[in-house]
N, C-alpha and C positions, 0 to 999 in steps of 0.2 A: 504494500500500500504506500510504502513511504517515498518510494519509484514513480509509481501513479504520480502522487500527489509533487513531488518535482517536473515533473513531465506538464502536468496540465499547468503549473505554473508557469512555466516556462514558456510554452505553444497554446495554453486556451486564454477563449476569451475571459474577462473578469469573473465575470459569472457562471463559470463551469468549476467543480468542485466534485472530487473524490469522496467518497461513503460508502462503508461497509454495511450491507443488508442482510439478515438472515434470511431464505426463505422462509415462506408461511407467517409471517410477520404478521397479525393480525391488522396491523396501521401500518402500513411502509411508507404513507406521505406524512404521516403523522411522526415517526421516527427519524424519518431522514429533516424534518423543520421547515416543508412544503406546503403550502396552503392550495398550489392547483398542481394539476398532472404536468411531467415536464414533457419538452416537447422532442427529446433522447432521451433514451435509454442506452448505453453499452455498456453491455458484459462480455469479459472472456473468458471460456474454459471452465465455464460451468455446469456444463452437461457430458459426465460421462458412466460409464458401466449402466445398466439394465435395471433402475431401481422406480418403478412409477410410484412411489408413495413419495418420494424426494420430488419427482417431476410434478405431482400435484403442488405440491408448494409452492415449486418455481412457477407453474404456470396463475396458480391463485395470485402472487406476489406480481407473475408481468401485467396479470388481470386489473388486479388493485392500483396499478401506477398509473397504469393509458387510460389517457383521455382517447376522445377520437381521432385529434391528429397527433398521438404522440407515436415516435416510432422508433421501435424496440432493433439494434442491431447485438447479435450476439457471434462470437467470434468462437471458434472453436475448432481444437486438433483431431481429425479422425484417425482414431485408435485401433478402430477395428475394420474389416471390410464391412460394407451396405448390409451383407445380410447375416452376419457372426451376432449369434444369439446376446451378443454383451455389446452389438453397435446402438449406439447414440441415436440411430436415425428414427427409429419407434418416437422417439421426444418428439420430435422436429415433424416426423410426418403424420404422428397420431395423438399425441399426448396435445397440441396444440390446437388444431383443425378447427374444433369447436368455437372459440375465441379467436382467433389471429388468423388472418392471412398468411401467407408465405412464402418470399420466395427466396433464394441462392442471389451472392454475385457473382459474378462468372468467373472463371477462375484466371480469366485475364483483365480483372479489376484488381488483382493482387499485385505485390510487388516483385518484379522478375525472379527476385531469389525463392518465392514463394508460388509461382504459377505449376504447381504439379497435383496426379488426382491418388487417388489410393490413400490406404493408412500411411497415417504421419502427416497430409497435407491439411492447411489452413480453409476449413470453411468459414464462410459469413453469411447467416442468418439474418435475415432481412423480416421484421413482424408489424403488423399494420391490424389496428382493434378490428373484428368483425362488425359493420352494423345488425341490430337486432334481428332483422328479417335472414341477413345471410350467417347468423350465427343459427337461427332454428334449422336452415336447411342443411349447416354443414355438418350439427346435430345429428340430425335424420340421416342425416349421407353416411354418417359414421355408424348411427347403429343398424344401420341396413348391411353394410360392409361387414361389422360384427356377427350378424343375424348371418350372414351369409359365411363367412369363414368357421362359424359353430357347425352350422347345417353340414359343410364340407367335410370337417373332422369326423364328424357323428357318423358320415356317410361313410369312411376311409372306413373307422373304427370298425363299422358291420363289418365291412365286407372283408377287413382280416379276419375276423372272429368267425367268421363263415368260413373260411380259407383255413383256416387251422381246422374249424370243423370237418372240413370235409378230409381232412389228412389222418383225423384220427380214426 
């Protein structure tokens, strides 16, 4: 923090300022000494290994901060490939959907020493408040999705247990 906080003195404007937040923070405009939503948020390196009871938090907390036009960049190393059961990307592409928009910068928005894809490279998560209407649908959208990845397992499930049946 002590880095942060030379860094933005150094390169931000007056008015930017370094603070530590816990997720789940019941009040985070109230702790951090905010009276409205700001209008950035950046974090880095705050989402990593497979834990959605941590991710509620963070998400309730990026919830609690935005206003409508506030907008949330989060920075972060990928640790694992896209679909290794401990990747980060569950957060980013389910844990949020609900609430936030989202999108990537491309990876030639980074800085040359940093323009590579796989584990270990630099993403930047880009998050924008849902308004109310596209929050119930993206809602819906997700537990349709749900509804639809249970029904698939259920269906796998039978049909090994049928598959073994028939073996024995």
């Amino acid at each position: 923090m002590t880095l942060l906080r030379e860094n933005v003195e150094a390169n931000a404007a007056k008015d930017a300022r370094v603070e530590k937040l816990v997720w789940g923070n019941e009040k985070p405009l109230k702790t951090l000494g905010l009276k409205t939503q700001p209008d950035l948020v950046l974090a880095s390196d705050v989402v990593y290994g497979n834990d959605p009871a941590k991710w509620t938090n963070l998400v309730r907390t990026m919830r609690d901060l935005a206003g409508p036009n506030t907008l949330i960049l989060i920075a972060n190393v990928q640790r694992y490939p896209v679909h290794h059961p401990l990747a980060e990307t569950k957060f980013y592409t389910e844990s949020t959907v609900k609430d936030f928009e989202r999108t990537e910068l491309p990876v030639t928005a980074l800085h040359s020493d940093f323009q590579r894809t796989g584990a270990g490279n630099c993403v930047i998560h880009v998050f924008r408040p849902r308004g109310d209407k596209k929050r119930k649908s993206a809602s819906k959208d997700a537990k349709k999705e749900k509804k639809e990845k249970k029904e698939k397992k259920e269906k796998k499930e039978k049909k090994e247990k049928k598959e073994k049946k028939e073996k024995s």
